[in-house]
N, C-alpha and C positions, 0 to 999 in steps of 0.2 A: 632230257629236255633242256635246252637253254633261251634264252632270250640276249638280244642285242642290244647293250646300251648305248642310246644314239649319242654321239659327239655333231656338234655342230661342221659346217662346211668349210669353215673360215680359213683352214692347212688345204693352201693350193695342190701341194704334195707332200705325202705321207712321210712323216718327220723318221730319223733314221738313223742308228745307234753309228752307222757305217762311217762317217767322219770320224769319229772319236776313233774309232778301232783303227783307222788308218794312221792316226796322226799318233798314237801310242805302241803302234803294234810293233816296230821292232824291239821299244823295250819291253812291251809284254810279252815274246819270245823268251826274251832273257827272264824274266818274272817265270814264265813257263818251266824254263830248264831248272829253275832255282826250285820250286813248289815238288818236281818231281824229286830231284835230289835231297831238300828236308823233310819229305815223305819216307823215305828208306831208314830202314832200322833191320837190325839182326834178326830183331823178333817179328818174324814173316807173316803175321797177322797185323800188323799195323800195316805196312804199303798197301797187303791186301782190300783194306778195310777201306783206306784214307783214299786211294787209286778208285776203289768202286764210284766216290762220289765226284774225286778232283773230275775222273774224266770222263763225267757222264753229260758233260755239256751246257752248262752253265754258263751265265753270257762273262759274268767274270769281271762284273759293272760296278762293283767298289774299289779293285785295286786298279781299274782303269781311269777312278778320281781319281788318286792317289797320281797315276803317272800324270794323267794330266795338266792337274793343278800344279806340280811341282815344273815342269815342262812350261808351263804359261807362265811360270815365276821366272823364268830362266836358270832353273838350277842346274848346274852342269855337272855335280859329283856320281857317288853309286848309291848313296843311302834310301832313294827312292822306289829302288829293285827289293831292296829286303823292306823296305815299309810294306811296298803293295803286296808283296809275298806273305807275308803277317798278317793285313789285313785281311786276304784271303781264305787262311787258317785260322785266323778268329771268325770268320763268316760258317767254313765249313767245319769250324768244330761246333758252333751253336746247330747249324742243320743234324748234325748228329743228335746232339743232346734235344734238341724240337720233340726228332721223331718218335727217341724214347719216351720224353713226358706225354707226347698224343698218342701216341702207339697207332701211329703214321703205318700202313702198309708202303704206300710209293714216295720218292722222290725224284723228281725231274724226269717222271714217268717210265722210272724204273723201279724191280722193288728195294726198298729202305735196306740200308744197311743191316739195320736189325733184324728184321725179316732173316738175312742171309746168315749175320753170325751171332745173332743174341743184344742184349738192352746193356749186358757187362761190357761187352767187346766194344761197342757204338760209342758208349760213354768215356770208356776209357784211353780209345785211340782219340778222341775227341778232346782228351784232355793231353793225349801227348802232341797234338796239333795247334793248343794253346802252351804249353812249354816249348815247342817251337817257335812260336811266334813272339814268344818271348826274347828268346835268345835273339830275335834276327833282330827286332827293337832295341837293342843292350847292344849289337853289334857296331849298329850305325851311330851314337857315341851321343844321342842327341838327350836329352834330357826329357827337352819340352814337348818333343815326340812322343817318348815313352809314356811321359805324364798324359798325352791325349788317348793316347793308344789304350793304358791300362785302366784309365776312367771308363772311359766304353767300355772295357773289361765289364770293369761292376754294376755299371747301369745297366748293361744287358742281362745280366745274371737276374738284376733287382728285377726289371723289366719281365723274366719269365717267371718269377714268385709273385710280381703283381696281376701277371695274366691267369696262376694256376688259382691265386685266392680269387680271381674275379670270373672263372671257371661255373657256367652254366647255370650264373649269376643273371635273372632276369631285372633286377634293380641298376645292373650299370648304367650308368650315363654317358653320354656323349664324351664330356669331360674325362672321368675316369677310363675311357675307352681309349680316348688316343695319349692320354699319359703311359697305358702301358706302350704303343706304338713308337712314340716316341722313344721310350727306352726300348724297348723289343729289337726293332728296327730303322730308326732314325739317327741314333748313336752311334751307329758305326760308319755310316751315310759319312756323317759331318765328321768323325773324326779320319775318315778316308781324307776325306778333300782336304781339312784344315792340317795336315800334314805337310802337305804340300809346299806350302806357304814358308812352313815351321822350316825343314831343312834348306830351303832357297832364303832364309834369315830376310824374309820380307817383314815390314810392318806390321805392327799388331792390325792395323783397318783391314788387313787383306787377309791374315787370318779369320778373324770375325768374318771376312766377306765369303772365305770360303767355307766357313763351318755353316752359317748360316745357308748358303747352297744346297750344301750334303744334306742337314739336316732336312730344311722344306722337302728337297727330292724323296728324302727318306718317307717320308708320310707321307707324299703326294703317290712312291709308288708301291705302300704296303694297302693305300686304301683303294688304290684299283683291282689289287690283287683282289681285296674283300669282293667288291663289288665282280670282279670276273668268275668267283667259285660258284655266283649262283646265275651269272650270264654268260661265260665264258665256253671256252672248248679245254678239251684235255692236253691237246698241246699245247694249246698257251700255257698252260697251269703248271705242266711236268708231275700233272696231278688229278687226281677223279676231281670232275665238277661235282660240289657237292659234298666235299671230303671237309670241311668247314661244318657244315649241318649234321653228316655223320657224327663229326667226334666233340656234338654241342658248344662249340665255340660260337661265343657272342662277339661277332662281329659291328661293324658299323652300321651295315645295311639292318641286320635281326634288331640294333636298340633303336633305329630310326623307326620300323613298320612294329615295333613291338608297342612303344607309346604311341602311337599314332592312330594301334587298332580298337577294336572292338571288345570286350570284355572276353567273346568266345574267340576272339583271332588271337589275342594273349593269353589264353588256356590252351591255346594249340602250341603255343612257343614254348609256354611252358610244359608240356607234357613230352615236345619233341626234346628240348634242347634240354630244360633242368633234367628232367624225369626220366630221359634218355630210349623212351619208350616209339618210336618210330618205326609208320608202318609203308606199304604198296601204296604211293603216290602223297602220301605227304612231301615228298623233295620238291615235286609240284606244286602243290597248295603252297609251301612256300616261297618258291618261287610267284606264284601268282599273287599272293600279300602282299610281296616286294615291288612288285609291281604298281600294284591297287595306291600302295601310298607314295609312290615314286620313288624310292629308298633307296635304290639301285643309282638313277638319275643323281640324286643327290649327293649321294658317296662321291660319285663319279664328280659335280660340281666342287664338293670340300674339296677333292685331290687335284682339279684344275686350282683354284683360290692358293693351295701348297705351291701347285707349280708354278703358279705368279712368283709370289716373293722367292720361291730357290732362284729363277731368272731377275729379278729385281735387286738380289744380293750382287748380283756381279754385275749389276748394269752399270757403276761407276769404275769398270775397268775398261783398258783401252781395248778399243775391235781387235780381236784377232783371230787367223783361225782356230785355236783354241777354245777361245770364248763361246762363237758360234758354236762348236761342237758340241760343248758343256750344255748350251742352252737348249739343242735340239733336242740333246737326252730327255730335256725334261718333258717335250713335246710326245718325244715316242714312248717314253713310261707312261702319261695320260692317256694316247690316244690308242693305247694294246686296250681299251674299253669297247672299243668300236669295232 
């Protein structure tokens, strides 16, 4: 069962990831042949492992900041090849290490790494995908790089031990819900973009201007995701609708309809989601809660208000097509709700 969450009419035409990918896509080529090449190792369970997820299809939307922002800087060296490269492998080494803490069957609607060769093997090639991405960061000689790059390291870390303590947790708040989001998924958002900046030796205004981008974007598009698991399709998802509620994750939409309900509509969340106890057609019931208090709608409104200021961050740069490009993403991450 899903349901639609409506976006207003105000996008003449459906916003669209396709500028960007045009305007970075020979160096994401090069980014391409570089990801396959620090995937390889002697020990033939890593490519196997690291290849299962690199090229199951993934839109590939944080090292495409990465070019971008450095490209709108006018940076003209190589260091931006191995940054997005890195950032990539720090994205899909967290996707590995996700699905072992949820014990994730699918990714990007395929089954999970783990699934195929175990929670040792996911974890481990995951960790030899951040020692690469290390190296390619130490390659490009940059400091203030590295310094962005390996802070997002630990807040993302922090970020998945704040999500496991906050773990089927029906007291979370609002607050404490996109603190973890923020580190989870917003962290590497902005330190995608605010690289950019970093190796084209722009300003500090225009770092700030792009970490702040990444960052809103980041929450603008981890909270649609929320709100798509219990409105969504499975290929949007790359994922069961519904795989959220499965493995009691308290999302934005469950703290918004959780306080909002009934004493007996909060004994249901809690029995699904603490209690873990879920039966034939609860997916529905809540879905129809989510509904009942508009929680879905709402999500969906917080991740418009994100997608203001990520577009607001760059509105003090000059037009270009770059700019546009940047900006529309933020349009097409909101409106995959609809």
């Amino acid at each position: 069962m899903g349901v639609v969450v409506p976006l207003d009419d105000r996008q003449k035409s459906e916003p669209s990831v396709e500028p960007l990918v045009a305007l970075v896509a020979a160096d994401m080529e090069r980014v391409n042949r570089l990801i396959l090449s620090k995937a390889g190792s002697d020990v033939a369970m890593i490519p196997e492992v690291a290849n299962h997820l690199i090229s199951s299809g993934g839109k590939r939307l944080r090292p495409m900041l990465t070019l971008a922002a450095a490209q709108m800087c006018g940076y003209e060296g190589e260091g931006h090849i191995r940054l997005a490269t890195a950032v990539e492998f720090m994205h899909t080494a967290t996707l590995l290490h996700d699905d072992v803490v949820d014990e994730s069957d699918m990714r990007r609607g395929k089954l999970a790494a783990r699934k195929l060769w175990g929670n040792q093997a996911s974890v481990l090639v995951g960790d030899f995908l951040l020692g690469q991405a290390f190296r390619m960061m130490v390659e490009v000689g940059s400091m203030q790089a590295l310094g962005v790059l390996s802070d997002a390291a630990a807040i993302i870390a922090e970020g998945e031990v704040m999500q496991l303590a906050a773990a089927k947790n029906m007291a979370t708040t609002e607050d404490e819900y996109l603190a973890v989001i923020r580190a989870k998924t917003a962290a590497l958002f902005s330190a995608a973009a605010e690289v950019g900046p970093i190796v084209a030796g722009r300003p500090r205004e225009d770092e700030a201007a792009f970490r702040s981008y990444g960052g809103n974007l980041g929450i603008a598009f981890q909270l649609i995701d929320d709100a798509l698991d219990y409105g969504g399709s499975s290929a949007k998802l790359g994922k069961n609708v519904g795989d959220d509620f499965r493995e009691g994750k308290i999302t934005l939409p469950v703290v918004l309809a959780y306080r909002r309900g009934s004493d007996e509509e909060r004994a249901f969340w809690t029995r699904c989601l603490q209690g873990g106890e879920i039966h034939d057609g609860d997916l529905a019931r809540a879905i129809e809660l989510l509904k009942k208090h508009e929680a879905l709608e709402d999500t969906v409104e917080r991740a418009r208000h994100y997608g203001k200021m990520a577009k607001d961050a760059l509105a003090p740069m000059k037009d270009s097509a770059h700019k546009r490009a940047l900006i529309e993403v933020v349009d097409f991450c909101v409106a995959r709700a609809h």
